[in-house]
C-alpha positions as CSV (number, residue, x, y, z in Angstrom):
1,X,3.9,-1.6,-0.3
2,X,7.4,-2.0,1.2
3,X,8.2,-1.1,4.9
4,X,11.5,0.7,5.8
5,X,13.4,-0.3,8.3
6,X,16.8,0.3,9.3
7,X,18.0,-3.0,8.1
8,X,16.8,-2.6,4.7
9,X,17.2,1.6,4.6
10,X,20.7,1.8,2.8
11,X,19.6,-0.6,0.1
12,X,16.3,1.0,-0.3
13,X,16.8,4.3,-0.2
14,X,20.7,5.1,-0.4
15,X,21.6,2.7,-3.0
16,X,18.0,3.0,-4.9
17,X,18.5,4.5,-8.9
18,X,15.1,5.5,-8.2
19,X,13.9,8.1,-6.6
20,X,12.1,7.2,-2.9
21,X,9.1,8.9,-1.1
22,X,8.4,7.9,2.2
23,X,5.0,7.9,4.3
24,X,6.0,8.4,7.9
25,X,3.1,6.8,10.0
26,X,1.9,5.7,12.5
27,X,-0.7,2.8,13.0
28,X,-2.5,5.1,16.2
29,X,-2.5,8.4,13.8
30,X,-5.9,8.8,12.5
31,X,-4.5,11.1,9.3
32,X,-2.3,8.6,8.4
33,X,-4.6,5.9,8.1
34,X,-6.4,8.4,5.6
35,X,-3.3,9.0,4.1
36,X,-2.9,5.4,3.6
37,X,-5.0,4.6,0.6
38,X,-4.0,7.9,-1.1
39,X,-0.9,6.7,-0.8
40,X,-1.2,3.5,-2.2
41,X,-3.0,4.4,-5.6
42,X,-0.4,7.3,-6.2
43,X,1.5,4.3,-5.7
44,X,0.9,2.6,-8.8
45,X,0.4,5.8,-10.9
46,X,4.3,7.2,-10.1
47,X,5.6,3.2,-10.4
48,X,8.7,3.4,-12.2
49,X,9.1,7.3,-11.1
50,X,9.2,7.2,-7.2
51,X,10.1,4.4,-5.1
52,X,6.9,4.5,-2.6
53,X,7.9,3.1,0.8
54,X,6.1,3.5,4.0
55,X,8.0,3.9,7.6
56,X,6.3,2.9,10.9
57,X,7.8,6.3,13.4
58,X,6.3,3.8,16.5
59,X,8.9,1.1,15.4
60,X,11.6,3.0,13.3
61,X,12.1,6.0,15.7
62,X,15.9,5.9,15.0
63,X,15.2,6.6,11.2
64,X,12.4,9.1,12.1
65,X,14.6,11.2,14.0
66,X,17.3,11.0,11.2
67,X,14.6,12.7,8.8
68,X,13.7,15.0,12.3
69,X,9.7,13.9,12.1
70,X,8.3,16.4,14.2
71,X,4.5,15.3,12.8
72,X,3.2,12.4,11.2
73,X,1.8,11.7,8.4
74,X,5.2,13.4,6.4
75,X,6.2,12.5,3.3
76,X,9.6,12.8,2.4
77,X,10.7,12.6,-1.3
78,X,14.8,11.9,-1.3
79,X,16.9,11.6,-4.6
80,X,20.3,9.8,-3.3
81,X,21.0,10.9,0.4
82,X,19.3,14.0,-0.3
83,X,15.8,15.1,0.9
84,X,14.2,17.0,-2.2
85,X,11.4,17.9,-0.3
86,X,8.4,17.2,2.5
87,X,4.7,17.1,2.5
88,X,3.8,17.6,6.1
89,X,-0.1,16.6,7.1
90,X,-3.3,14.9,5.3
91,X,-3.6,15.8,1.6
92,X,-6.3,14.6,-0.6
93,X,-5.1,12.6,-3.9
94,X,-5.0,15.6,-6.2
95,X,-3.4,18.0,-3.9
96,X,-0.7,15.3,-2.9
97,X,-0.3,14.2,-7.3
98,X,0.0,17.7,-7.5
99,X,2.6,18.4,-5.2
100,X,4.5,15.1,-6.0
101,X,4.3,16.5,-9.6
102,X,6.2,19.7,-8.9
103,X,8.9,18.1,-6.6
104,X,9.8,15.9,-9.2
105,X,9.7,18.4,-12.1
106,X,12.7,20.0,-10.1
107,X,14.7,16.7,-9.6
């Protein structure tokens, strides 16, 4: 799984064809390293649909304040320079394919 930075942002998520989500985490957060997993198998179910990347908010604060990251974990889900949508909080793998499902069936 690729880590964001701001070094490799604009190519990964500005310039991507694809559509990016992002798991904004942070190593201390307990929910996010449930989140972790869940976010790994979707992962490789959505490959070729969603660019999965996964930002550090301890290291990348200037990026998590960008996206205004008020709680972690968030998932953001951005088409271009636009954020389509956010899943703030723990979900369980259904309830997080679910929601990922609907996003994209409006983008």
């Amino acid at each position: 799984m690729k880590k964001l930075t701001k070094e490799n942002f604009k190519e990964e998520v500005l310039q991507s064809e694809t559509p990016v989500i992002i798991d904004f985490y942070a190593d201390w957060c307990g929910p996010c390293k449930m989140m972790g997993p869940v976010f790994e198998e979707l992962s490789k179910e959505y490959e070729g649909k969603l660019k999965f990347l996964k930002l550090d908010t301890e290291t990348e604060q200037e990026i998590a304040g960008q996206f205004q990251i008020r709680g972690i974990p968030s998932i953001s889900i951005i088409k271009g320079s636009e954020e389509i949508d956010r899943i703030v909080g723990f979900n369980p793998k259904e309830a997080l394919k679910q929601k990922i499902d609907t996003i994209l069936a409006k983008i």
